[in-house]
PDB file of N, CA, C and O in Angstrom:
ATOM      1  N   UNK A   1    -191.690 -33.622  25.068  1.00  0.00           N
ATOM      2  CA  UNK A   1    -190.967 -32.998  23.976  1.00  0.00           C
ATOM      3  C   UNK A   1    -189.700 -33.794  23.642  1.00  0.00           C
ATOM      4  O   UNK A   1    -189.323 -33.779  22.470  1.00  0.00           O
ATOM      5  N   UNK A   2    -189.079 -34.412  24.455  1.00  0.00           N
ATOM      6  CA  UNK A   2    -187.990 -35.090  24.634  1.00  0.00           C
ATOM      7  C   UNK A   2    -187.961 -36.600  23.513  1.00  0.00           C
ATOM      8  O   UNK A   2    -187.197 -36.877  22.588  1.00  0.00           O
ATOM      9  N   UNK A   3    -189.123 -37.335  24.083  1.00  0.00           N
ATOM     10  CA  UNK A   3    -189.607 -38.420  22.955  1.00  0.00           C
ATOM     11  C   UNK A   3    -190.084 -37.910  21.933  1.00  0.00           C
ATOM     12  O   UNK A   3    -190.138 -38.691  20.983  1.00  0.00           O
ATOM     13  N   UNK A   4    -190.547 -36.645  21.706  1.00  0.00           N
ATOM     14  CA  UNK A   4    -190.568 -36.593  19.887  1.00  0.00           C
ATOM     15  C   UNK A   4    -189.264 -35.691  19.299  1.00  0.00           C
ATOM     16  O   UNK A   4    -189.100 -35.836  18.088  1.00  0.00           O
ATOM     17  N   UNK A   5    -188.612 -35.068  19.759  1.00  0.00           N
ATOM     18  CA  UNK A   5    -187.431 -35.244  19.355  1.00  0.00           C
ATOM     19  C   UNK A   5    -186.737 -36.027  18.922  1.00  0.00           C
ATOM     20  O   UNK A   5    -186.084 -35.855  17.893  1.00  0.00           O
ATOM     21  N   UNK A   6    -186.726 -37.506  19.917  1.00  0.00           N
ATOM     22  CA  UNK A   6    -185.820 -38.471  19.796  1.00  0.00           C
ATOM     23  C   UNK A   6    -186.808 -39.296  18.514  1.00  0.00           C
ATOM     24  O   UNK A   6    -186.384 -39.492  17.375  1.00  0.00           O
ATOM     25  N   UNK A   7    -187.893 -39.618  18.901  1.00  0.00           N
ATOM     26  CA  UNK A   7    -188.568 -40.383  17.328  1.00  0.00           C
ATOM     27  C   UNK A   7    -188.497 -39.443  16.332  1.00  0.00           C
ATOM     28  O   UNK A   7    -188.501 -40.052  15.262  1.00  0.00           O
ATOM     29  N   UNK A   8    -188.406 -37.744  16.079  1.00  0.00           N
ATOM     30  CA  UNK A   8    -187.895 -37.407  14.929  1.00  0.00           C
ATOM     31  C   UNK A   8    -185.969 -37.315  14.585  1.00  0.00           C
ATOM     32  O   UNK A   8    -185.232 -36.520  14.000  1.00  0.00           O
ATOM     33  N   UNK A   9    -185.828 -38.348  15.179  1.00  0.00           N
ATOM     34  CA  UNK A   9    -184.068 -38.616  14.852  1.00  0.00           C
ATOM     35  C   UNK A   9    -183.426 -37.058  15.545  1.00  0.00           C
ATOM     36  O   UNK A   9    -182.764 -36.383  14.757  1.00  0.00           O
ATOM     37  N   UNK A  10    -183.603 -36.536  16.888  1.00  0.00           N
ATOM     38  CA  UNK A  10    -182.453 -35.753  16.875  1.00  0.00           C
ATOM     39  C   UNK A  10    -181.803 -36.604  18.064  1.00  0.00           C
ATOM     40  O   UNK A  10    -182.243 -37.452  18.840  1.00  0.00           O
ATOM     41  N   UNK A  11    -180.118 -35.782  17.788  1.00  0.00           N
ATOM     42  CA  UNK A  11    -178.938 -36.472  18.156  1.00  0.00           C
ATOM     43  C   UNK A  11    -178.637 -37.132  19.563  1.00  0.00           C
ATOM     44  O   UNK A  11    -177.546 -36.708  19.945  1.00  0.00           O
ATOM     45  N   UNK A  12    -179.138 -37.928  20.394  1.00  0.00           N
ATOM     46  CA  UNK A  12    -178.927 -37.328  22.077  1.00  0.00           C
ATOM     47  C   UNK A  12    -177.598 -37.404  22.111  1.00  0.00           C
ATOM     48  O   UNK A  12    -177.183 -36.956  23.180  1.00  0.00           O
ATOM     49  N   UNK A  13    -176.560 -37.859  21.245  1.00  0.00           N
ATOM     50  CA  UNK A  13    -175.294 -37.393  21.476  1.00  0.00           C
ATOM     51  C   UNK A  13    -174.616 -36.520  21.185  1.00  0.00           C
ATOM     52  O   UNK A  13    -173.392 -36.533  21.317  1.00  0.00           O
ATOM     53  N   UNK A  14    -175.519 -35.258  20.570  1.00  0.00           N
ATOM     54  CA  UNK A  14    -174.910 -33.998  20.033  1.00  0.00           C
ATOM     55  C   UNK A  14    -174.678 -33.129  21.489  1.00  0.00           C
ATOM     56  O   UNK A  14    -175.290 -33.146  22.557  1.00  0.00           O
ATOM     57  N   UNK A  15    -173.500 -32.368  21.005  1.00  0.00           N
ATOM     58  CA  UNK A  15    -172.867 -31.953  21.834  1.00  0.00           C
ATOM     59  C   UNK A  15    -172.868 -30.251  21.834  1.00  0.00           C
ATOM     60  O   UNK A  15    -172.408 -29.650  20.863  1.00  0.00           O
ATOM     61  N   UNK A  16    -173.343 -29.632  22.838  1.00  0.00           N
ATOM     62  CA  UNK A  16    -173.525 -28.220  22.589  1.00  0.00           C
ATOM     63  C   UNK A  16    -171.731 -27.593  22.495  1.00  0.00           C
ATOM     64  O   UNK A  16    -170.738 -28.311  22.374  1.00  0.00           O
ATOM     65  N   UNK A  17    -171.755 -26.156  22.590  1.00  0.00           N
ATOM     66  CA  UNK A  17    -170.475 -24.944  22.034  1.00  0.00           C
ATOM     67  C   UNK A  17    -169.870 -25.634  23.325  1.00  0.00           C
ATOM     68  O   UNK A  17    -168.648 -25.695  23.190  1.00  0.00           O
ATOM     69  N   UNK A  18    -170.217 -26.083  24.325  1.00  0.00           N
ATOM     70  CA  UNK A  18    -169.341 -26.517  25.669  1.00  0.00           C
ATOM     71  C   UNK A  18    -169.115 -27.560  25.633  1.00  0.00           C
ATOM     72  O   UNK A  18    -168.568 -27.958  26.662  1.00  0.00           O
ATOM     73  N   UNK A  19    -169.335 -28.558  24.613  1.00  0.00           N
ATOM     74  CA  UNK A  19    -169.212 -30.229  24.527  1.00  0.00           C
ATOM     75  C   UNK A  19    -169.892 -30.827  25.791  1.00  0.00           C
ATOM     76  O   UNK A  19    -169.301 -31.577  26.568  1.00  0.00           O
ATOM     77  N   UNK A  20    -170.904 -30.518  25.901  1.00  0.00           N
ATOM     78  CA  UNK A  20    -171.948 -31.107  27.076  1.00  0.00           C
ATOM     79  C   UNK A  20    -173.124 -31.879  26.479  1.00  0.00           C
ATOM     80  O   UNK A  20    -173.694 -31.231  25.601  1.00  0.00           O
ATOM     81  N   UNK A  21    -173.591 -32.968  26.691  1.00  0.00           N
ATOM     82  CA  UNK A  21    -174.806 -33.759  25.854  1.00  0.00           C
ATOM     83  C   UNK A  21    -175.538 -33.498  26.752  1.00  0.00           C
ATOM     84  O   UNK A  21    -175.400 -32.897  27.817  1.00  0.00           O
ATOM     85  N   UNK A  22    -176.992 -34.387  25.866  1.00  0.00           N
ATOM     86  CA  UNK A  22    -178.357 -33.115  26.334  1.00  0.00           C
ATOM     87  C   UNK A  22    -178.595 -34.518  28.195  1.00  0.00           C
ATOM     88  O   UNK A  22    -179.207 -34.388  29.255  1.00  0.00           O
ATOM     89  N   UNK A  23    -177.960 -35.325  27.767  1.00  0.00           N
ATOM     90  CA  UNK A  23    -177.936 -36.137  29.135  1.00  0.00           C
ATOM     91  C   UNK A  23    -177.591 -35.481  30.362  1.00  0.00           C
ATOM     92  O   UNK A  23    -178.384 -35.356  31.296  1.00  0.00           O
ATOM     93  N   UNK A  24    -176.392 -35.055  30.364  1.00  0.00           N
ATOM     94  CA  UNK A  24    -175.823 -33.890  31.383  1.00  0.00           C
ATOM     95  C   UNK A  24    -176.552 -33.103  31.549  1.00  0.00           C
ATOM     96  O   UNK A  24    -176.908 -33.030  32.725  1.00  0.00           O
ATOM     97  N   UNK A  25    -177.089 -32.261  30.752  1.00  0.00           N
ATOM     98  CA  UNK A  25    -177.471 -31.045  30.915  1.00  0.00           C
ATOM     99  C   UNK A  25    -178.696 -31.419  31.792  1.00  0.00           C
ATOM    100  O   UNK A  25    -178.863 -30.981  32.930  1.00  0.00           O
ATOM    101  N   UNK A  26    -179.575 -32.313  31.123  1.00  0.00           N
ATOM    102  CA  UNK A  26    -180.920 -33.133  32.072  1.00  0.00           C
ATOM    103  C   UNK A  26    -180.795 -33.085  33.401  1.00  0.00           C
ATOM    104  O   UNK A  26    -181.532 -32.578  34.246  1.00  0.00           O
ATOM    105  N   UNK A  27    -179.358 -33.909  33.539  1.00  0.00           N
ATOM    106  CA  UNK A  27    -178.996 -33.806  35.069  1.00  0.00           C
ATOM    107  C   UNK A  27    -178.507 -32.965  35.661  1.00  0.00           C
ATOM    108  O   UNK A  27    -178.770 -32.774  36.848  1.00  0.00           O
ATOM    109  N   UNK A  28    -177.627 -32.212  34.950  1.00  0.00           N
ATOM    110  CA  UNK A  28    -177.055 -30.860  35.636  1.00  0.00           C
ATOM    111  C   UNK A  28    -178.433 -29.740  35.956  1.00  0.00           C
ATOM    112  O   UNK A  28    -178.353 -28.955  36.901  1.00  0.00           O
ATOM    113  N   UNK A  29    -179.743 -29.781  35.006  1.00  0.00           N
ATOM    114  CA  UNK A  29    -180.656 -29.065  36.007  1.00  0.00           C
ATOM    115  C   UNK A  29    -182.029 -29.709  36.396  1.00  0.00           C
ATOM    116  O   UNK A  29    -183.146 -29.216  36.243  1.00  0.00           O
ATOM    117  N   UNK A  30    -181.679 -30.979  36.957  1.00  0.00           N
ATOM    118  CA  UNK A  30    -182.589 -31.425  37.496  1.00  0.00           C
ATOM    119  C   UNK A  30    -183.886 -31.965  36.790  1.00  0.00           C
ATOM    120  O   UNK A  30    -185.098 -32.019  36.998  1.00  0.00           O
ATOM    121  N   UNK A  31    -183.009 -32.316  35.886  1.00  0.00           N
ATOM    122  CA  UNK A  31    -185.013 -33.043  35.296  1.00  0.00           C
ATOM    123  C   UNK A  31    -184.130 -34.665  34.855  1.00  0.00           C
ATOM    124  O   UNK A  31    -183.389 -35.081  33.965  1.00  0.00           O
ATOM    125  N   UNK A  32    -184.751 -35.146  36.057  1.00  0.00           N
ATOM    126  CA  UNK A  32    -184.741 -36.843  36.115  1.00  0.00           C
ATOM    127  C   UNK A  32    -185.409 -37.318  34.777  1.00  0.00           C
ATOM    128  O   UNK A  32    -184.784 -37.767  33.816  1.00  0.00           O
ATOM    129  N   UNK A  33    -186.664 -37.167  34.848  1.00  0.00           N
ATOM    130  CA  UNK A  33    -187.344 -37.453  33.602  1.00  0.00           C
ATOM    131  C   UNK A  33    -186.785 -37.639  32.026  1.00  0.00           C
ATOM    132  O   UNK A  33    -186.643 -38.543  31.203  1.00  0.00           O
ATOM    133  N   UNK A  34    -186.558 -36.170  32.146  1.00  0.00           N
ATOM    134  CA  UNK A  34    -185.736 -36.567  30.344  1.00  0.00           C
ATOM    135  C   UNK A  34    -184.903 -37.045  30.777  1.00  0.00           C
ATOM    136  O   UNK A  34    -184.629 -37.893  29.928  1.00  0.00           O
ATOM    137  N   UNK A  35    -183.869 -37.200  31.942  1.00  0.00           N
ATOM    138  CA  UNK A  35    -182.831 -37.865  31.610  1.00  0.00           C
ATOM    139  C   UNK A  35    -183.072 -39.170  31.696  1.00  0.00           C
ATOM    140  O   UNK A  35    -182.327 -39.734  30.896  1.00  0.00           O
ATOM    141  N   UNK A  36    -183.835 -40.044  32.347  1.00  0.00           N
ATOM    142  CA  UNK A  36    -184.838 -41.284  32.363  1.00  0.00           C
ATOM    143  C   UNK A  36    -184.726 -41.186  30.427  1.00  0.00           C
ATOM    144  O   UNK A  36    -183.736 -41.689  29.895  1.00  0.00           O
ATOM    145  N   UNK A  37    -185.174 -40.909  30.066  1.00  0.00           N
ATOM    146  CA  UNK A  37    -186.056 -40.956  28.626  1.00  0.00           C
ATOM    147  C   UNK A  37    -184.715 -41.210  27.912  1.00  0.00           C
ATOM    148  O   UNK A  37    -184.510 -42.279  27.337  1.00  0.00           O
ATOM    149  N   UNK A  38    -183.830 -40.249  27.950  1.00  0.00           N
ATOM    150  CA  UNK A  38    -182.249 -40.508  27.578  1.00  0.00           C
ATOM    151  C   UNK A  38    -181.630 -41.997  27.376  1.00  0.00           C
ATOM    152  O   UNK A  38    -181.476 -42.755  26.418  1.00  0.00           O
ATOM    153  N   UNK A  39    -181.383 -42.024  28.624  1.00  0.00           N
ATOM    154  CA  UNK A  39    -180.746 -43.358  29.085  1.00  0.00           C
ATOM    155  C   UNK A  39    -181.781 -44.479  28.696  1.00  0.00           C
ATOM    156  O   UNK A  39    -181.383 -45.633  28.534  1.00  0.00           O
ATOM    157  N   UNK A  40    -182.787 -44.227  28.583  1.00  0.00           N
ATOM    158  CA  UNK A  40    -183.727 -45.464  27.541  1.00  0.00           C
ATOM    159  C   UNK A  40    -183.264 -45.865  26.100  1.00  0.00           C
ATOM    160  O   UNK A  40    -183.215 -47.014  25.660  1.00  0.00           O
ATOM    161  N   UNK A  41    -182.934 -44.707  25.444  1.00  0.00           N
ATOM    162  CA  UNK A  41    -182.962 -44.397  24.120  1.00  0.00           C
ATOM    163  C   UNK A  41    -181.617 -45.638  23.357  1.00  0.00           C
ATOM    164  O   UNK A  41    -180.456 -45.232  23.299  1.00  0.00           O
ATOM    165  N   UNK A  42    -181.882 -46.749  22.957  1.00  0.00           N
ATOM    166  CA  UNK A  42    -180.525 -47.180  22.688  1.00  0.00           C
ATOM    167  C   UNK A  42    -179.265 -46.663  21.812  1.00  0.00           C
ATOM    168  O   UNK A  42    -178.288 -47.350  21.513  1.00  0.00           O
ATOM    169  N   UNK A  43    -179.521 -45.115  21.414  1.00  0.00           N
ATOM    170  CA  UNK A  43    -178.875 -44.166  20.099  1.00  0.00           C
ATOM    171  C   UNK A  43    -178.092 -43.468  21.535  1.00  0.00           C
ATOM    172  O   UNK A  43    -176.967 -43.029  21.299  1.00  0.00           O
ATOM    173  N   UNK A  44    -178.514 -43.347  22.788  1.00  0.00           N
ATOM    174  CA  UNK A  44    -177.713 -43.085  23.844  1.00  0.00           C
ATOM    175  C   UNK A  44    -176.707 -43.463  24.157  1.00  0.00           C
ATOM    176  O   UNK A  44    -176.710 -44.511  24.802  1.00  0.00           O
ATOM    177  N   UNK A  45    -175.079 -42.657  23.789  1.00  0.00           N
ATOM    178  CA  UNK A  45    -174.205 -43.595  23.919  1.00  0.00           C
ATOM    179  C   UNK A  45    -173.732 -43.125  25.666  1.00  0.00           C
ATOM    180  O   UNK A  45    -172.948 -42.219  25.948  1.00  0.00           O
ATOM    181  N   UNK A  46    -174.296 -43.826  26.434  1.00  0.00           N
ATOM    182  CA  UNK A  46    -174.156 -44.096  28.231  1.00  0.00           C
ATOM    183  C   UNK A  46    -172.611 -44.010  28.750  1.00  0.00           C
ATOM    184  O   UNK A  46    -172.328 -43.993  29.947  1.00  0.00           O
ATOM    185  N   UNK A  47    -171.518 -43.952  27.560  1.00  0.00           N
ATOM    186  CA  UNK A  47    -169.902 -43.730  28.276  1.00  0.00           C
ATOM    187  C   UNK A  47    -169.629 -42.050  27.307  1.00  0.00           C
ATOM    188  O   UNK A  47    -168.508 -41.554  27.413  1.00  0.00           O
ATOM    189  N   UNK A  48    -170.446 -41.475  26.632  1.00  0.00           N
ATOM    190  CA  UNK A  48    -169.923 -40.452  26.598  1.00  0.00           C
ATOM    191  C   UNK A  48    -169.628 -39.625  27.231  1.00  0.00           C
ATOM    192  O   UNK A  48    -170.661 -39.052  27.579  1.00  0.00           O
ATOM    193  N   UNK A  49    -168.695 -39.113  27.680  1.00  0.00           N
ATOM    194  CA  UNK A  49    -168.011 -38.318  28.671  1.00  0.00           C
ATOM    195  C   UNK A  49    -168.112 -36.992  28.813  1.00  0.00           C
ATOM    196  O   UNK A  49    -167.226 -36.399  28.198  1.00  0.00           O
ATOM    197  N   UNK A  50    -168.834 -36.326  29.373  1.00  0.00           N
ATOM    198  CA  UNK A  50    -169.437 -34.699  29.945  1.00  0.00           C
ATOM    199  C   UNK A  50    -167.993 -34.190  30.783  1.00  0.00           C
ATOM    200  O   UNK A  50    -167.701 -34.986  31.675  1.00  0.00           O
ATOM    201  N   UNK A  51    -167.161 -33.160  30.674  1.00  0.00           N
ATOM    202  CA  UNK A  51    -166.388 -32.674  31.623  1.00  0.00           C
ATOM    203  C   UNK A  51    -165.214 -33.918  32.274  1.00  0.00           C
ATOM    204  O   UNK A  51    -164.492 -33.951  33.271  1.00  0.00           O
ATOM    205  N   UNK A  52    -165.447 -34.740  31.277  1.00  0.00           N
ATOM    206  CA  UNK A  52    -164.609 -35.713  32.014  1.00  0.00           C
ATOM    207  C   UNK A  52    -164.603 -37.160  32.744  1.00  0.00           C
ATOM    208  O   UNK A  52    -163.819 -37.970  33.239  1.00  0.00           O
ATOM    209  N   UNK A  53    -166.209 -36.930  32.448  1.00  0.00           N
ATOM    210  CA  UNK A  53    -166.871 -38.131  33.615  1.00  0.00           C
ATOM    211  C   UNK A  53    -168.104 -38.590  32.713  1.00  0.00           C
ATOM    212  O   UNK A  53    -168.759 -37.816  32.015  1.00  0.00           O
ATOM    213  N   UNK A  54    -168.368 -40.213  32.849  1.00  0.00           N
ATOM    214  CA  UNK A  54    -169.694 -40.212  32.054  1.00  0.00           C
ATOM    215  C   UNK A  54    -171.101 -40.153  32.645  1.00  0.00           C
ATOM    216  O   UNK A  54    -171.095 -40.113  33.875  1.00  0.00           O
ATOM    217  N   UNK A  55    -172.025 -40.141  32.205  1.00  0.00           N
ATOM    218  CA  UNK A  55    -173.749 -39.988  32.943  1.00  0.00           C
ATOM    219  C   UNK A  55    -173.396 -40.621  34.343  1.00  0.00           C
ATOM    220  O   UNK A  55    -173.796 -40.181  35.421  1.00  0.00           O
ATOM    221  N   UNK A  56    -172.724 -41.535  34.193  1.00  0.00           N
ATOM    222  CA  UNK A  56    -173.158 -42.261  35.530  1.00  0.00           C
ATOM    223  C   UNK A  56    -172.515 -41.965  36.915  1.00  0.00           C
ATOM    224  O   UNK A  56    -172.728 -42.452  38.025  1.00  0.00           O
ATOM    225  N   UNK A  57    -171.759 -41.120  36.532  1.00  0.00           N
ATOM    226  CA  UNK A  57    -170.832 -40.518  37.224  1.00  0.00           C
ATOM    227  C   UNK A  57    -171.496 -39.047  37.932  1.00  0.00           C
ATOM    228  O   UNK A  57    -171.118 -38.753  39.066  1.00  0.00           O
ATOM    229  N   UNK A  58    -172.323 -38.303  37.336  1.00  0.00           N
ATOM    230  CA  UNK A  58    -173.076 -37.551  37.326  1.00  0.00           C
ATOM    231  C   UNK A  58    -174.304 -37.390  37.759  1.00  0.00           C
ATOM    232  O   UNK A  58    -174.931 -36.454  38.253  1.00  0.00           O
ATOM    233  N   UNK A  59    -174.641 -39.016  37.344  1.00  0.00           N
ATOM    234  CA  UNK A  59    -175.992 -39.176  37.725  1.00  0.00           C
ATOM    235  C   UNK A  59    -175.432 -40.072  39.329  1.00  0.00           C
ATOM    236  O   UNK A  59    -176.383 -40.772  39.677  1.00  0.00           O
ATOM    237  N   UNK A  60    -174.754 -40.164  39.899  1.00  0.00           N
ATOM    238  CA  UNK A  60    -174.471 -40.398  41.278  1.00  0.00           C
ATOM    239  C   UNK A  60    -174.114 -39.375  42.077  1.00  0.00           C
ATOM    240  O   UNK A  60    -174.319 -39.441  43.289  1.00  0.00           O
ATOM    241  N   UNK A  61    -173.491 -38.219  41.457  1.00  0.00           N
ATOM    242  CA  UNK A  61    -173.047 -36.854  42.202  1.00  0.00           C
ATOM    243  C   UNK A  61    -174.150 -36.306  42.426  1.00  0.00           C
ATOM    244  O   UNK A  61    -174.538 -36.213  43.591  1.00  0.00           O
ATOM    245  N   UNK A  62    -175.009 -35.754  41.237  1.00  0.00           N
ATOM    246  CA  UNK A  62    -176.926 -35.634  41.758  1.00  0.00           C
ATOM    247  C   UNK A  62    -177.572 -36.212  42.642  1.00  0.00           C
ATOM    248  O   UNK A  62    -178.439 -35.571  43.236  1.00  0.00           O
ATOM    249  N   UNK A  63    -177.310 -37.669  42.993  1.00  0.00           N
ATOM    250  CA  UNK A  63    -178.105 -38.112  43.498  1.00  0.00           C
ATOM    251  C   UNK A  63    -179.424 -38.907  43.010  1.00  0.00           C
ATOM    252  O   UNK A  63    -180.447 -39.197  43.630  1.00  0.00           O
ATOM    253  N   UNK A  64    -178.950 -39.206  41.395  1.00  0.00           N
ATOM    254  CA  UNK A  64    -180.379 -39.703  40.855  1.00  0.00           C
ATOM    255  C   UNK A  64    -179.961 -41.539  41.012  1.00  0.00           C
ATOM    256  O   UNK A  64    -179.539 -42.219  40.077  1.00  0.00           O
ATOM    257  N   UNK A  65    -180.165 -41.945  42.154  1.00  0.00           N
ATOM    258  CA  UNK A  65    -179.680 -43.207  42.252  1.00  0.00           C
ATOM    259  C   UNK A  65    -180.748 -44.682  41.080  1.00  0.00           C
ATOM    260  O   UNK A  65    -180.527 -45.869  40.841  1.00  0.00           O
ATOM    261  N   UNK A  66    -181.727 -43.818  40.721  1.00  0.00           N
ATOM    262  CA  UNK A  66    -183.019 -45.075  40.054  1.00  0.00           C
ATOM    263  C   UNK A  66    -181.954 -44.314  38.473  1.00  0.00           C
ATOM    264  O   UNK A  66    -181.975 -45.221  37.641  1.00  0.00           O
ATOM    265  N   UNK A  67    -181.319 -43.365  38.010  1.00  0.00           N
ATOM    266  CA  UNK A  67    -181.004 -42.924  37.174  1.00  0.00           C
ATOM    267  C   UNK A  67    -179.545 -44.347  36.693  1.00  0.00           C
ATOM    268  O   UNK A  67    -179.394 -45.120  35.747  1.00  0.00           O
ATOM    269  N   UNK A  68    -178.693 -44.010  38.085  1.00  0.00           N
ATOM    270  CA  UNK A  68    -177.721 -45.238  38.213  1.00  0.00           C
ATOM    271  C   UNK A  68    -177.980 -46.441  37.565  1.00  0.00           C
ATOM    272  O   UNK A  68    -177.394 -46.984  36.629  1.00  0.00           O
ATOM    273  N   UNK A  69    -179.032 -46.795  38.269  1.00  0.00           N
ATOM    274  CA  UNK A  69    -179.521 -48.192  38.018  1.00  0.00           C
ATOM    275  C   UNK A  69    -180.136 -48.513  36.576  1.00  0.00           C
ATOM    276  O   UNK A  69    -180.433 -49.583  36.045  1.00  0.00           O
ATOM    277  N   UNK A  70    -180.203 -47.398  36.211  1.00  0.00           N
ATOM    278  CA  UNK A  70    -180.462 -48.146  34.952  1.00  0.00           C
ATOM    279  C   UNK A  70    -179.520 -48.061  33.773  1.00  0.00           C
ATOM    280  O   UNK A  70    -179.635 -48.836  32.824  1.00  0.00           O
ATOM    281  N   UNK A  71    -178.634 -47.173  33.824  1.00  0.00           N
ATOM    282  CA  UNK A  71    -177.662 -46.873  33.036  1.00  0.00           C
ATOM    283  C   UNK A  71    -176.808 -47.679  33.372  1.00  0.00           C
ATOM    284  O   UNK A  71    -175.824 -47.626  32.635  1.00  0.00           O
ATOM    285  N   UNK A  72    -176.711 -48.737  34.521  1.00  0.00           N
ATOM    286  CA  UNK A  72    -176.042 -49.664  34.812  1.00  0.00           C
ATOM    287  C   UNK A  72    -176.868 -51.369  34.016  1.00  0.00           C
ATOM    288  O   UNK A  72    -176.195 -52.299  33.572  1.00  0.00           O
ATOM    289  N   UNK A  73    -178.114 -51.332  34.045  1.00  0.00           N
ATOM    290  CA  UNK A  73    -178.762 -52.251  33.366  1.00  0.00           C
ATOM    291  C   UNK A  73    -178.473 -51.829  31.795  1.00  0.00           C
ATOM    292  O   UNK A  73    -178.017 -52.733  31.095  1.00  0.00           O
ATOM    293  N   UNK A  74    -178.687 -50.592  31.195  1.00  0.00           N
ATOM    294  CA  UNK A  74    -178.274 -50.869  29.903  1.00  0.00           C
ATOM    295  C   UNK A  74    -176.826 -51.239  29.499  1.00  0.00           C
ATOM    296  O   UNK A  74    -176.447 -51.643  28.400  1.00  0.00           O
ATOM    297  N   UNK A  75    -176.000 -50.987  30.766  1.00  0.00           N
ATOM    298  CA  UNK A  75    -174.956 -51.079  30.042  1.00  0.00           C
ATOM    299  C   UNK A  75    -174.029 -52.764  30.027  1.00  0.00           C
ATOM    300  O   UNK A  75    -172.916 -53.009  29.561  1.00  0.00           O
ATOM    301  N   UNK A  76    -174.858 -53.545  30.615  1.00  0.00           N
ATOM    302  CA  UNK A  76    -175.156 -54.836  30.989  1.00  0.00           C
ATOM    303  C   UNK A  76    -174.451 -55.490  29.540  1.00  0.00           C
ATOM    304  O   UNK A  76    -174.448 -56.706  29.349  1.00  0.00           O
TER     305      UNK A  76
END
């Protein structure tokens, strides 16, 4: 659902009533996957800042370390 969202143009940097992107939220409940799919997306902007901190910051407090690594390769 995630990739046809994103090929019908919606925002992954829109920000819900809490200013949280749908990246965070991925990771805040555990679905690696879309957030994988996220951090692919080059419309993903990878330093937007959730609570203060960006994905990658988040995605190391989780524990999604293959999540790290690639948000560290895109941001190359």
């Amino acid at each position: 659902m995630t990739t046809v969202l994103l090929d019908h143009e919606a925002d992954p940097n829109a920000l819900d009533q809490e200013r949280r992107s749908a990246l965070f939220m991925a990771l805040l409940n555990h679905h690696p996957q879309v957030a994988a799919i996220l951090v692919q997306r080059d419309q993903t902007n990878l330093r937007l800042p959730t609570q203060g901190n960006p994905p990658k910051h988040w995605a190391q407090q989780m524990g999604y370390e293959d999540i790290v690594r690639s948000i560290d390769e895109r941001l190359r």
